[in-house]
KOLSELUM-379383 format. One record per residue (C-alpha): chain; x, y, z; residue in three letters; residue number from 1. Coordinates in nm, 4 decimals. Example, Ala and Ser with C-alpha at 12.3 -4.5 7.8 and 13.67 -1.06 7.14 Angstrom:
// residues 2
 mol       xx       yy       zz type seq
   A   1.2300  -0.4500   0.7800  ALA   1
   A   1.3670  -0.1060   0.7140  SER   2
END
This chain:
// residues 352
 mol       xx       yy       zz type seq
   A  -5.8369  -0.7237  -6.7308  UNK   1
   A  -5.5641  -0.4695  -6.7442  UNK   2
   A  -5.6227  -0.2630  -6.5315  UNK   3
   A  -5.7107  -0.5599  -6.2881  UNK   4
   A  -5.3197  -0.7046  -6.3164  UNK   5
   A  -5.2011  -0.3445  -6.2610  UNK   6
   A  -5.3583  -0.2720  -5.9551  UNK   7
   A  -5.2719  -0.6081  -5.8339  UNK   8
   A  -4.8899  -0.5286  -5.9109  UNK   9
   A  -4.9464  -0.2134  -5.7763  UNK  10
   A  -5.0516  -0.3634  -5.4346  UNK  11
   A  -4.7789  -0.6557  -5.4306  UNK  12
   A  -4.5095  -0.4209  -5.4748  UNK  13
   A  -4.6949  -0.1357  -5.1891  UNK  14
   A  -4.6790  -0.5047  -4.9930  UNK  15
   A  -4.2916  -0.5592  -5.1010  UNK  16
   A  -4.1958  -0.1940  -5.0127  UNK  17
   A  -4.4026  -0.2021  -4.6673  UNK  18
   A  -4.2326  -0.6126  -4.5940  UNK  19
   A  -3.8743  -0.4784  -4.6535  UNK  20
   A  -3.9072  -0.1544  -4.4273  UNK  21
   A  -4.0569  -0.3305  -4.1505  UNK  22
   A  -3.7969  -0.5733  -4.2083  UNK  23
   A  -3.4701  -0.2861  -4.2131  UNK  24
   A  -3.6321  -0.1454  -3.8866  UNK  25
   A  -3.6684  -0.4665  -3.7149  UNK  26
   A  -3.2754  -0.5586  -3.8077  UNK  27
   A  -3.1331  -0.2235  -3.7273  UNK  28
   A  -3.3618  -0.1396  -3.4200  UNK  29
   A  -3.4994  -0.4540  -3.2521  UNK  30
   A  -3.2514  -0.7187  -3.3684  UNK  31
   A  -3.0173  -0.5473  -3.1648  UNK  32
   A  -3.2079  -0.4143  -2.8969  UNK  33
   A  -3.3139  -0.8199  -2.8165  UNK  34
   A  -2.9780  -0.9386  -2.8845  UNK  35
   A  -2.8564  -0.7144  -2.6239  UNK  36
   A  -3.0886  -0.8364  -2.3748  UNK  37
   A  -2.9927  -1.1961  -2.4156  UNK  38
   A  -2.6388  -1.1331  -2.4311  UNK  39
   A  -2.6179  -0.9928  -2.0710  UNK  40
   A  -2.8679  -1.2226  -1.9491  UNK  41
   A  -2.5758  -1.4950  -2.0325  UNK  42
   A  -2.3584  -1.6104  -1.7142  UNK  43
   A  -2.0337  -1.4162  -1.8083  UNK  44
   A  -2.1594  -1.2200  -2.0973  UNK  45
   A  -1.8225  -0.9768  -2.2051  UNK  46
   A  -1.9143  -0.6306  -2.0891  UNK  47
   A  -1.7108  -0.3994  -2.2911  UNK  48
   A  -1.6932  -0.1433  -1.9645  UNK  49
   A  -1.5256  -0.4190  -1.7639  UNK  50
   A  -1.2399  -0.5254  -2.0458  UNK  51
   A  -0.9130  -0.4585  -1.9130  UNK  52
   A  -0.7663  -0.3260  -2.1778  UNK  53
   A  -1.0643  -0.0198  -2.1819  UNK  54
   A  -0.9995   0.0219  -1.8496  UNK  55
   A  -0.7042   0.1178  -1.8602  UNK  56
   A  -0.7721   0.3190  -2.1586  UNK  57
   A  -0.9853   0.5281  -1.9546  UNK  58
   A  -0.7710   0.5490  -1.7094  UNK  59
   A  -0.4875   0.7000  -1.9257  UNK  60
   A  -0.7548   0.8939  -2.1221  UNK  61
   A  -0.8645   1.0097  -1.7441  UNK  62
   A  -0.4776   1.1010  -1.6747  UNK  63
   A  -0.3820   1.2578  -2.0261  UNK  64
   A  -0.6586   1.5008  -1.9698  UNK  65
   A  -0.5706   1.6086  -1.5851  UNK  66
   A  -0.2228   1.6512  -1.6411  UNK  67
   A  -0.2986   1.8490  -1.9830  UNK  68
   A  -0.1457   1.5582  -2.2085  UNK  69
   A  -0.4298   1.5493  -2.4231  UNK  70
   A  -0.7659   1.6592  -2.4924  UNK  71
   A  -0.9660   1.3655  -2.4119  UNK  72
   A  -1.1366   1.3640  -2.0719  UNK  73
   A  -1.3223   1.0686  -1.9167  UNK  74
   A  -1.5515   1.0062  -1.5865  UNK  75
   A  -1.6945   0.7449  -1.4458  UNK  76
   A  -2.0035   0.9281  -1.3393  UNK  77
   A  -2.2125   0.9613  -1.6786  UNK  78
   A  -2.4154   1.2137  -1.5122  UNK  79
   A  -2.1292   1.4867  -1.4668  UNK  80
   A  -2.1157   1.7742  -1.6886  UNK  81
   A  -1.8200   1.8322  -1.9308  UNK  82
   A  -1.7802   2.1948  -1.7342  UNK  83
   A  -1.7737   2.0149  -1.4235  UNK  84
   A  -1.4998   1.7904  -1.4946  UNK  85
   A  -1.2747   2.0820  -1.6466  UNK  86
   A  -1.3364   2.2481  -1.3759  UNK  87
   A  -1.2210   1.9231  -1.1455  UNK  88
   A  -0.8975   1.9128  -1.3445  UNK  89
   A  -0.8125   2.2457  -1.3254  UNK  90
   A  -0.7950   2.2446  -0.9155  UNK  91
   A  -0.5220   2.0160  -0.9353  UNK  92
   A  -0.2477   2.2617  -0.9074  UNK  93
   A   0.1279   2.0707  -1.0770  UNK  94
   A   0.4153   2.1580  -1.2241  UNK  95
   A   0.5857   2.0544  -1.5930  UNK  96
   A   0.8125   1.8566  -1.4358  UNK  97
   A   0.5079   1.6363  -1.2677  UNK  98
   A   0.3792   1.6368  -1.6015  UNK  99
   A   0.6874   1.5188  -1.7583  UNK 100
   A   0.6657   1.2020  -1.5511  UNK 101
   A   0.3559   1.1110  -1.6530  UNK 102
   A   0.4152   1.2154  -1.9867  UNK 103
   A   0.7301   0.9811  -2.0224  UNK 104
   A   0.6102   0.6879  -1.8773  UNK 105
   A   0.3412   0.6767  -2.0042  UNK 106
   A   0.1904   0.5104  -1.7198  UNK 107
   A   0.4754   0.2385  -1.7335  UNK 108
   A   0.8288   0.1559  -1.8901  UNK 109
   A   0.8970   0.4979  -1.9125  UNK 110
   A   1.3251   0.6098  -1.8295  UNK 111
   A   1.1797   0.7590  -1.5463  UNK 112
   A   0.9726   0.4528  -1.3590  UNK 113
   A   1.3318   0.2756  -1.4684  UNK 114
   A   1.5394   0.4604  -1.2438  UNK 115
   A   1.2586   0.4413  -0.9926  UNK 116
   A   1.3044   0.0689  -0.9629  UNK 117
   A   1.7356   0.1545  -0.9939  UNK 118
   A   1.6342   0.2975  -0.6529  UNK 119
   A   1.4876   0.0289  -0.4825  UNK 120
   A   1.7162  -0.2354  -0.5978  UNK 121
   A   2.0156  -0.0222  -0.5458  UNK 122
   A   1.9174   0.0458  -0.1573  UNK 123
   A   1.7302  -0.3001  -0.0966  UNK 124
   A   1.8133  -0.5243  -0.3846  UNK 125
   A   1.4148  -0.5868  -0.4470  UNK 126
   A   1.2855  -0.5174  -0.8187  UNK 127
   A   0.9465  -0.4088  -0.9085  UNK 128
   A   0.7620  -0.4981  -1.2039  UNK 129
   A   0.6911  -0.2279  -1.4595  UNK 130
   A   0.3108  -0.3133  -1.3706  UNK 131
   A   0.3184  -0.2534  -1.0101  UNK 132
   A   0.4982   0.0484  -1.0464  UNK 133
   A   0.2359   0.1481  -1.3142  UNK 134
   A  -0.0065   0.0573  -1.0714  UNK 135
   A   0.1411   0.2971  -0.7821  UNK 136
   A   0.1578   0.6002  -1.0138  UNK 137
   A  -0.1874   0.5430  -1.1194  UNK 138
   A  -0.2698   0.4972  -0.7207  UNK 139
   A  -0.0294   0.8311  -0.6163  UNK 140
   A  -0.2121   1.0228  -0.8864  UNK 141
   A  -0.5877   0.9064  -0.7413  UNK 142
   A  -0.4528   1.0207  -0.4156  UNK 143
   A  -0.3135   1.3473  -0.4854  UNK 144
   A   0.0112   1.2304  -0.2840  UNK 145
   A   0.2332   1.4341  -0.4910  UNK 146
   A   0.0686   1.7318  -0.3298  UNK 147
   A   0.2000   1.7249  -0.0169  UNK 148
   A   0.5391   1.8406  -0.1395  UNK 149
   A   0.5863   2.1272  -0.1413  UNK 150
   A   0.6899   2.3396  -0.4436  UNK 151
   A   1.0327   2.3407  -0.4580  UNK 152
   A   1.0383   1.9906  -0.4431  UNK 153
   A   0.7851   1.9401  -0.6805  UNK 154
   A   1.0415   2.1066  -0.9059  UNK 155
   A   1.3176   1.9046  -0.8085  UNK 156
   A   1.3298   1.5874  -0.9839  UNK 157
   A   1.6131   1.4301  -0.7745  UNK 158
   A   1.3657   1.4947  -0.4832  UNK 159
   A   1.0650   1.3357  -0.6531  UNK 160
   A   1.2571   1.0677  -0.7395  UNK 161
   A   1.3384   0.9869  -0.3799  UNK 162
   A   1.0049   1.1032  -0.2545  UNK 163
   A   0.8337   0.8512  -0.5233  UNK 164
   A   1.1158   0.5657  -0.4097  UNK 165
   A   0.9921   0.6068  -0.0587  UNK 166
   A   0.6615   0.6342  -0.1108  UNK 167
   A   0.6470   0.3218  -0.3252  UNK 168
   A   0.8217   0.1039  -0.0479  UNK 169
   A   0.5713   0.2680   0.2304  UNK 170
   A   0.2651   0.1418   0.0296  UNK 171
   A   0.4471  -0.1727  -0.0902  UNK 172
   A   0.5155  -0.2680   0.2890  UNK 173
   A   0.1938  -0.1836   0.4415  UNK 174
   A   0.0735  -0.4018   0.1798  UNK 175
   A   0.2302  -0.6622   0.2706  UNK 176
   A   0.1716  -0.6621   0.6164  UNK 177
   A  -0.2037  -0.6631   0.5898  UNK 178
   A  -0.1202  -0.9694   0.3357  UNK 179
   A   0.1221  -1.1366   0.5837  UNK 180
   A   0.3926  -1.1095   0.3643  UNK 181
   A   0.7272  -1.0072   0.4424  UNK 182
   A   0.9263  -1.0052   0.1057  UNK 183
   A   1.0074  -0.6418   0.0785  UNK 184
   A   0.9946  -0.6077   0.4951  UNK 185
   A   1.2538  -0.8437   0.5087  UNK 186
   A   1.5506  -0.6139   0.3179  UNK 187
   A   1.4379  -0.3206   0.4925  UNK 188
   A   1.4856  -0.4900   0.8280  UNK 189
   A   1.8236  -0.6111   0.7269  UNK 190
   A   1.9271  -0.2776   0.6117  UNK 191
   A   1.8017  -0.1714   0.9785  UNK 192
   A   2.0217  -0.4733   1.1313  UNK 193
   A   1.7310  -0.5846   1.2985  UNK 194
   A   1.4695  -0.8818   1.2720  UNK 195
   A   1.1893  -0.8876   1.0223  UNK 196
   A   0.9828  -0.9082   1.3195  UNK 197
   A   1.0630  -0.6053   1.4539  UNK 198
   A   1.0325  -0.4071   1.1349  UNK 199
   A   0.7100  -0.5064   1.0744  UNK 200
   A   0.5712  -0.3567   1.4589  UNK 201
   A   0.8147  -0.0892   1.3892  UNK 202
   A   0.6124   0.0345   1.0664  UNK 203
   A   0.2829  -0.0522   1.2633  UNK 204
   A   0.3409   0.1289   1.5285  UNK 205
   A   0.4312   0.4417   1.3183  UNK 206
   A   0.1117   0.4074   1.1095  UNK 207
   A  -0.0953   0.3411   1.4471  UNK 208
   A   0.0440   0.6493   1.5842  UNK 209
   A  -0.0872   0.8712   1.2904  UNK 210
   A  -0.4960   0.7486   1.4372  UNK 211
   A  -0.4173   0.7997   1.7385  UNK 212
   A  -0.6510   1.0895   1.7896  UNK 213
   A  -0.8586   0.8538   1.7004  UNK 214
   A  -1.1048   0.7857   1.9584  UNK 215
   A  -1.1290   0.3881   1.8442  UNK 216
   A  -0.7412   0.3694   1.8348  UNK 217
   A  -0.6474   0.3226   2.2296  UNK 218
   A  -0.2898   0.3002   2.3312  UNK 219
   A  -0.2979  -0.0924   2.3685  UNK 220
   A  -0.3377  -0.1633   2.0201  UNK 221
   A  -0.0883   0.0937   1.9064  UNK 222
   A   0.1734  -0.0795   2.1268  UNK 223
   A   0.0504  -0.3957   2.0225  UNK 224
   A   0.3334  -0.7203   2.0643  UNK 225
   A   0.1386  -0.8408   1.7215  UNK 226
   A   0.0287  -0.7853   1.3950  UNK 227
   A  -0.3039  -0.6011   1.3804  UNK 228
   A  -0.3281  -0.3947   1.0648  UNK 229
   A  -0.5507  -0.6210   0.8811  UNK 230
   A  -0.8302  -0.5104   1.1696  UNK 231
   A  -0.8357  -0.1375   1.0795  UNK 232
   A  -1.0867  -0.0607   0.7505  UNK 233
   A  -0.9115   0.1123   0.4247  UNK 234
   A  -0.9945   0.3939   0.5037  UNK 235
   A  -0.8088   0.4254   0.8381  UNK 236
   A  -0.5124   0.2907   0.6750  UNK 237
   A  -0.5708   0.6167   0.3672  UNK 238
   A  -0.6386   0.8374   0.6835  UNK 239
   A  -0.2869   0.7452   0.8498  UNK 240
   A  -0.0918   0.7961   0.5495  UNK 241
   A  -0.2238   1.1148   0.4433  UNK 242
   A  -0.1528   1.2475   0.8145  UNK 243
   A   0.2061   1.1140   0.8054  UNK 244
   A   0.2729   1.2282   0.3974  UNK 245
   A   0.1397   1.5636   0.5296  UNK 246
   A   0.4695   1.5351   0.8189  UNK 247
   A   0.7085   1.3843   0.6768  UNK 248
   A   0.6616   1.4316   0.2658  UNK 249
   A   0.9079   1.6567   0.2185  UNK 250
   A   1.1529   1.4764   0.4640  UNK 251
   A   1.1361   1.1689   0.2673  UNK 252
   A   1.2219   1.4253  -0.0459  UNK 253
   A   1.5653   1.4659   0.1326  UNK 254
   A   1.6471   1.0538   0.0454  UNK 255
   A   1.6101   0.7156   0.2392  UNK 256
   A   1.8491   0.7860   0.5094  UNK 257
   A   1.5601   1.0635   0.6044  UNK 258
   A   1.2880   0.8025   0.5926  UNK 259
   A   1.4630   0.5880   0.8272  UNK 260
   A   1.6138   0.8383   1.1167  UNK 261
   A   1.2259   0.9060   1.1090  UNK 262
   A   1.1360   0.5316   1.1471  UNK 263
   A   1.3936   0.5328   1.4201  UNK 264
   A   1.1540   0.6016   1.7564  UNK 265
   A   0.9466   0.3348   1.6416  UNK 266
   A   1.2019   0.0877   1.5807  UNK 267
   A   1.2892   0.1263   1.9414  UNK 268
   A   0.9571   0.0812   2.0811  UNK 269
   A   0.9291  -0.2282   1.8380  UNK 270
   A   1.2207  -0.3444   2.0380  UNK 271
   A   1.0815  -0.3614   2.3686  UNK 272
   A   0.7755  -0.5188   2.1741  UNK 273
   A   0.8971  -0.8340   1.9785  UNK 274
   A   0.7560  -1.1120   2.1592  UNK 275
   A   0.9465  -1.4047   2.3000  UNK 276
   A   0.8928  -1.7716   2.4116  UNK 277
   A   0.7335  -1.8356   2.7190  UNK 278
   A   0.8613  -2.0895   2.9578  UNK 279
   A   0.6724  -2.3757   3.0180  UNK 280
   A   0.8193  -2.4335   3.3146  UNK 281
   A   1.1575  -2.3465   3.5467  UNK 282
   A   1.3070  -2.6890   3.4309  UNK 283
   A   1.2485  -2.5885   3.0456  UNK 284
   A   1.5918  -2.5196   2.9556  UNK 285
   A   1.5277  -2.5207   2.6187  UNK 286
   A   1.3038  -2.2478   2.5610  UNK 287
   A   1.4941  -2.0445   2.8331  UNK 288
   A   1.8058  -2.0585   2.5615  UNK 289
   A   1.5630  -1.9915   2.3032  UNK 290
   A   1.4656  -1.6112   2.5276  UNK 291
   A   1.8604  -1.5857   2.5778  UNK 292
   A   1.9297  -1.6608   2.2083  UNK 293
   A   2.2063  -1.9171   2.3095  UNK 294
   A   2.2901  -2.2884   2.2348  UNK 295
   A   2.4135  -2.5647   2.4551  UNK 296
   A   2.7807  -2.4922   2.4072  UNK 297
   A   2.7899  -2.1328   2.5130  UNK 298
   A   2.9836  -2.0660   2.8204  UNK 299
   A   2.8736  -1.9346   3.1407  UNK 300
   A   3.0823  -1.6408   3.0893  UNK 301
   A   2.8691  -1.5766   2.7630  UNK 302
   A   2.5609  -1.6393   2.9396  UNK 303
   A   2.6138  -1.3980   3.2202  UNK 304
   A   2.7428  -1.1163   2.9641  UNK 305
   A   2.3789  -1.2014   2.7374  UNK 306
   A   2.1807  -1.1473   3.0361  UNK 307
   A   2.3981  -0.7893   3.1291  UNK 308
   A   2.2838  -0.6453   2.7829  UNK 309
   A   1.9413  -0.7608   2.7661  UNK 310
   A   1.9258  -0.6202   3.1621  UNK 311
   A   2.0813  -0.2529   3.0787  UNK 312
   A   1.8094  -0.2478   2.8405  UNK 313
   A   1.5053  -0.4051   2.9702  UNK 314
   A   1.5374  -0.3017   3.3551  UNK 315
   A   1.2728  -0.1423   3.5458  UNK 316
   A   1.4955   0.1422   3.6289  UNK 317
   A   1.6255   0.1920   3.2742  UNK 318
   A   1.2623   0.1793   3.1059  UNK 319
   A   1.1349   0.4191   3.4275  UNK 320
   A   1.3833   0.6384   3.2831  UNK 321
   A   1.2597   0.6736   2.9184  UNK 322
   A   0.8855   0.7755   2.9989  UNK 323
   A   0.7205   0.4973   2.7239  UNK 324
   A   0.3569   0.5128   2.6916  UNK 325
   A   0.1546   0.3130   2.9908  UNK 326
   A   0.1433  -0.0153   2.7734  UNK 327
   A   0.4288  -0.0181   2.6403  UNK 328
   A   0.5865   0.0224   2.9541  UNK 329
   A   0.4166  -0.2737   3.1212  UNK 330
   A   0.5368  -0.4973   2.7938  UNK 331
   A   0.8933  -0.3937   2.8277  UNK 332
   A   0.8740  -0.4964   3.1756  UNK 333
   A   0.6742  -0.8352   3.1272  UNK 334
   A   0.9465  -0.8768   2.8932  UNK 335
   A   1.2622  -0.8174   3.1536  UNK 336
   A   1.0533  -1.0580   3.3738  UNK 337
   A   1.0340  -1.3794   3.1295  UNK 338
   A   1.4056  -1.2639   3.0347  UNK 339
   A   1.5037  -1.3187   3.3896  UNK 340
   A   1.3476  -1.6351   3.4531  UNK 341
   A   1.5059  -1.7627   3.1710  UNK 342
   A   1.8715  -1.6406   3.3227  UNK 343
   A   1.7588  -1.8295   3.6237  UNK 344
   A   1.6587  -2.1583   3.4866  UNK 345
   A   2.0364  -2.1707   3.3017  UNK 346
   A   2.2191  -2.0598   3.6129  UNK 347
   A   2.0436  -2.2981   3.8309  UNK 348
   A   2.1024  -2.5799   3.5576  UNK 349
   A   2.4705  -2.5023   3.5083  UNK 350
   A   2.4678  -2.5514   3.9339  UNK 351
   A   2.3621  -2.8882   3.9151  UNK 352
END
């Protein structure tokens, strides 16, 4: 009978021993193997590689590492060797003082992102956030636009500092032109002392001009009267700005009076561009003061001098003289030609 009750203890605790570890293997290996499975199946599930905040861990993680910060280094790609990214980071050729900038602002708030927006406000009373600045440091970096300097301006922080400025309000305008915004557009045009208008075909035009050895870029839409950026893909828009960064980079490095004698050809062309009213008719005096940009109570004196400027500039012989582009020709004229109508229609209403 003894020996009966031991080997039945014997086999309820093998049974115990066996129930538990099939039990600590099911909780530590299937449990969450299953839970796993359900969780994602759920309609907006967290995924801890889409939180924001480790996103832009990696992304700092990502940075730290390139620019020698730290000794952490991240990729997206899970399939590229450790050797492969070192080697990656090491081809990225910059100086301390590059570093320094991303080392003090720590990819926002820094003294140096500070004096960045002091730059923007001072010249066009606009402020950046802290986050869309961190956000165009991040982007600068990803594009390797501090490259295109060259090295002794890559050593000069004054000329970083007004490369960076200009850069920023580039990106920040082209932005808002594909968004049809004109926030930031608007105090560059009145610095300019002209019309938002015309600073917006004045920066398309110069961005259209960097494709145009592209074969899908003709001359029309270059000189276009209109808006058009939001019809070219991202990457034509990357591939203009790396061709102009790689002209004018260092140009911009000299300070915003640089960027601007540069934007100054295609603020003329803009000029003969901007588009204005159509008459319906020759009795629609309204609209004709609208092309004149008069009121009722001007004088005919006034009237006559208007029409004289708009003439010396938009006359056949005067735009012969400048050898425009095809299209941009025939605009300028089809401009003179509405602007005379509408010189026409006041005179002969002023008769009466």
């Amino acid at each position: 009978m003894i020996l009966y009750y031991m080997q039945l203890n014997k086999e309820i605790i093998i049974q115990l021993v066996v129930t538990a570890a099939v039990i600590f293997m099911f909780y530590k290996i299937v449990a969450p193997v299953i839970f796993e499975y359900f969780k994602n199946k759920i309609p907006g599930a967290y995924n801890p590689d889409n939180d924001i905040d480790s996103m832009i861990r990696r992304q700092k993680e990502r940075l730290r590492a390139q620019y020698g910060l730290g000794p952490e280094t991240y990729s997206n790609d899970k399939n590229v060797s450790a050797s492969n990214q070192a080697d990656e980071i090491r081809e990225t050729s910059t100086t301390e003082e590059v570093k320094t900038i991303f080392k003090e602002s720590k990819w926002g708030g820094s003294s140096y992102t500070k004096r960045i927006q002091a730059e923007i406000t001072k010249h066009y009373g606009y402020t950046f956030t802290e986050s869309k600045i961190n956000a165009f440091i991040l982007l600068s970096e990803k594009k390797k636009y501090l490259n295109y300097l060259s090295s002794e301006n890559q050593k000069n922080i004054e000329a970083l500092l007004n490369y960076l400025s200009l850069l920023m309000l580039f990106l920040i305008s082209i932005e808002e032109i594909r968004q049809k915004e004109t926030n930031l557009i608007d105090r560059m045009a009145k610095k300019c002392k002209i019309n938002s208008d015309q600073m917006v075909l004045a920066l398309q035009i110069k961005i259209l001009l960097a494709l145009k050895n592209k074969k899908e870029v003709k001359e029309e839409k270059i000189f276009s009267p209109t808006p058009i950026l939001l019809s070219f893909s991202e990457d034509s828009i990357d591939i203009a700005i790396d061709t102009l960064l790689k002209k004018e980079a260092n140009f911009w490095a000299r300070g915003h009076s640089t960027f601007f004698e540069e934007l100054s050809l295609p603020i003329s062309y803009a000029d003969l561009l901007v588009p204005i009213p159509v008459m319906k008719n020759k009795s629609d005096i309204e609209t004709a003061r609208r092309i004149l940009k008069i009121d009722e109570e001007t004088d005919l004196d006034e009237i006559k001098k208007t029409y004289k400027r708009y003439a010396m500039t938009f006359h056949p012989d005067k735009i012969g003289q400048l050898n425009l582009p095809s299209s941009l020709e025939k605009q300028a004229l089809k401009k003179f030609t509405l602007i005379q109508e509408a010189y026409e229609t006041l005179m002969n209403e002023r008769k009466k």
